[in-house]
N, C-alpha and C positions, 0 to 999 in steps of 0.2 A: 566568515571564516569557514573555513571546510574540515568538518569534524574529523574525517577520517584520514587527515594528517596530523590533527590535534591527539588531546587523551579521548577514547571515546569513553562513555560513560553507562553501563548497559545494566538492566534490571532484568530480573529473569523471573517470570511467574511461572510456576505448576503445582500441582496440587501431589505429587509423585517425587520424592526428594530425591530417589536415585536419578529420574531425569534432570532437575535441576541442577545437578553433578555435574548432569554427563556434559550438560550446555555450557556452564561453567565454567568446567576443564578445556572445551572447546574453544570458546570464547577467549579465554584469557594468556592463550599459547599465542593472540595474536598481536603482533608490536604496538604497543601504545594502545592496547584496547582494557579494561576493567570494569569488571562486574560489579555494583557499587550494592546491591542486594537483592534477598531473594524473598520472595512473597509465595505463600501455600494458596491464598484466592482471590477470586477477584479484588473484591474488597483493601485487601491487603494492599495489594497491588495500587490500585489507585491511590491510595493515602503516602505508598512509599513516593509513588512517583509525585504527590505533592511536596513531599519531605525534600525528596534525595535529588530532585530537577533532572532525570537520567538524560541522555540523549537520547534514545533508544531505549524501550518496552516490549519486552519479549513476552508475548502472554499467549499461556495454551487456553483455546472458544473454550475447553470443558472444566469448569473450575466450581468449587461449592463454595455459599456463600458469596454469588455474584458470578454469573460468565464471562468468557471473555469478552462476547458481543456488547454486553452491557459496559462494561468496565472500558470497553475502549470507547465508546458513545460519550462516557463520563469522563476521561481522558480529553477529547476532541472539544467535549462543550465545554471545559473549565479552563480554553484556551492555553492549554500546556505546549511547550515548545517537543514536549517528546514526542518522537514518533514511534507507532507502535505496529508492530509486526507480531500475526498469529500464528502461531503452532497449531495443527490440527491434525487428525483422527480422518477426517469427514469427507470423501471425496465429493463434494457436492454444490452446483453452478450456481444456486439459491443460496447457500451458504458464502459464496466465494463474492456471491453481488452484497449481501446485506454487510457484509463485514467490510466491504470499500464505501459503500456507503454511509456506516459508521464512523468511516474518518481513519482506519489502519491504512498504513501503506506498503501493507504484502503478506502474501499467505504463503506457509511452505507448510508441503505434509511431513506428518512425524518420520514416515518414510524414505523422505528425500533430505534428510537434515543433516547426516551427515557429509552430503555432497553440496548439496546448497545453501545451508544456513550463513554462514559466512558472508558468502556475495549477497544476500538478502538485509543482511545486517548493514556490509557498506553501503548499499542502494536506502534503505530507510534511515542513515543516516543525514544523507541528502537531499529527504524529502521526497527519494523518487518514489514509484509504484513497482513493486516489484512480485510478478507471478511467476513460478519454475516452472518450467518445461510439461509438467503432468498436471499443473493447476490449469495452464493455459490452454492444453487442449481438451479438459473439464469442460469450463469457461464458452469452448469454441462449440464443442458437443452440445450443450445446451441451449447455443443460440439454434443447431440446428435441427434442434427440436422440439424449441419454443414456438417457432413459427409466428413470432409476436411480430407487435409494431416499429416495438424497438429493435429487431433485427433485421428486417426488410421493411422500411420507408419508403410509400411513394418514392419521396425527398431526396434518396440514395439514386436514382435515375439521372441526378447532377453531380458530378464529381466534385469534391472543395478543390478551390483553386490550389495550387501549391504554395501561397502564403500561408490559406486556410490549412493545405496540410502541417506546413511548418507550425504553424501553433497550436492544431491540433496535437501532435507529437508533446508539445511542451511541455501541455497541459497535463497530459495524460502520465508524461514522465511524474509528475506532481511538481512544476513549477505553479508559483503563481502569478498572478498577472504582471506583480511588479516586476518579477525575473523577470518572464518573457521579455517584457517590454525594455529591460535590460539586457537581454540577450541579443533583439532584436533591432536595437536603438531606435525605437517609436515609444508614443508616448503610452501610460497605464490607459487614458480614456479611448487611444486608436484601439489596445489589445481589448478593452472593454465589448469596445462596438466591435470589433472583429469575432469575438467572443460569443455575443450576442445573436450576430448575423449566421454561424455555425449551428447553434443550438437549435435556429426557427428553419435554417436551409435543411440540416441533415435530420433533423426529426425528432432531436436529442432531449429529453425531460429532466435528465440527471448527466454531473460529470461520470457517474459510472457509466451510461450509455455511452458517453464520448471513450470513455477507455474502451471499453467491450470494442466500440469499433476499431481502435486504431491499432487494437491489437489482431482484430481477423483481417484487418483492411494491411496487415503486417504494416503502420507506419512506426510502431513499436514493438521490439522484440523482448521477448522474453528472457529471464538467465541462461544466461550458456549452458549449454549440456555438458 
């Protein structure tokens, strides 16, 4: 079912109540969307979203008694259906990787919230990945300053075919393999092996490398400006 024709069900963490307000107030101006509670820390946070099953976890990284990093780590491993989306302070490309690889599916700065927050909310409804416009060229800054393995691969000397980019894309949106393969009409074990064969072709050790690419390789774009 697609939540964001449904009721959404949205939780709001910060340790700052005026913010918690303001997100709130924000949030809940929008048709069929409701804030089902609010949490001061990490901690908090995690135990509501065991309680309260939100769709959606809005958690700010800086929180006492538990961070966000942590708290969405703890989220992802207690196989909770909510997705969680971070609020952040932090302009910073190490920050914006450890936090996808945590298992959140989007960062927006406190910055850009009142432009973005919204569309970040419907995208992490859906399981997508969802970076704004100044995370993503964070994000892109950093590869080209890393000068790592994982931004320039041998490996990358071979373009993925365009099936490969096709589920490249998928992936990155944050489908999983069953969508794809749903999406795709092939079966879970072809996207498996196709899966497989992308990670050892393009150089990739983590699905956050496969995003980081497919977002400079632009086969996924960012929120709308």
């Amino acid at each position: 079912m697609n939540k964001t024709k449904a009721r959404l069900r949205i939780l709001v963490a910060d340790d700052h109540e005026l913010v918690r307000r303001g997100i709130h107030a924000l949030l809940e101006i929008q048709r069929g969307w409701k804030v089902v509670g609010e949490a001061a820390n990490g901690r908090e946070a995690v135990e509501k979203v065991r309680k309260l099953k939100p769709d959606v976890v809005i958690l700010d990284i800086t929180m006492p008694d538990m961070d966000g990093l942590e708290a969405t780590r703890q989220i992802h491993e207690a196989g909770a259906e909510t997705h969680v989306l971070i609020l952040s302070m932090h302009e910073s490309d190490q920050m914006v990787r450890r936090i996808l690889e945590a298992g959140a599916r989007g960062y927006v700065l406190k910055s850009d919230m009142a432009m973005h927050l919204v569309k970040a909310v419907k995208d992490a409804a859906q399981g997508k990945i969802s970076l704004t416009p100044k995370v993503s060229e964070i994000v892109l800054e950093g590869f080209l300053k890393s000068g790592t393995q994982t931004e320039r691969p041998p490996q990358l000397r071979t373009s993925p075919s365009p099936r490969e980019r096709e589920i490249i894309r998928l992936l990155a949106a944050g489908r999983s393999n069953k969508e794809v393969a749903a999406d795709l009409g092939i079966t879970v074990r072809t996207v498996e092996t196709h899966r497989a064969r992308i990670m050892l072709k393009m150089g990739f050790h983590s699905l956050t490398d496969l995003v980081h690419y497919a977002i400079r390789s632009k086969i996924v774009l960012p929120l709308d400006a």
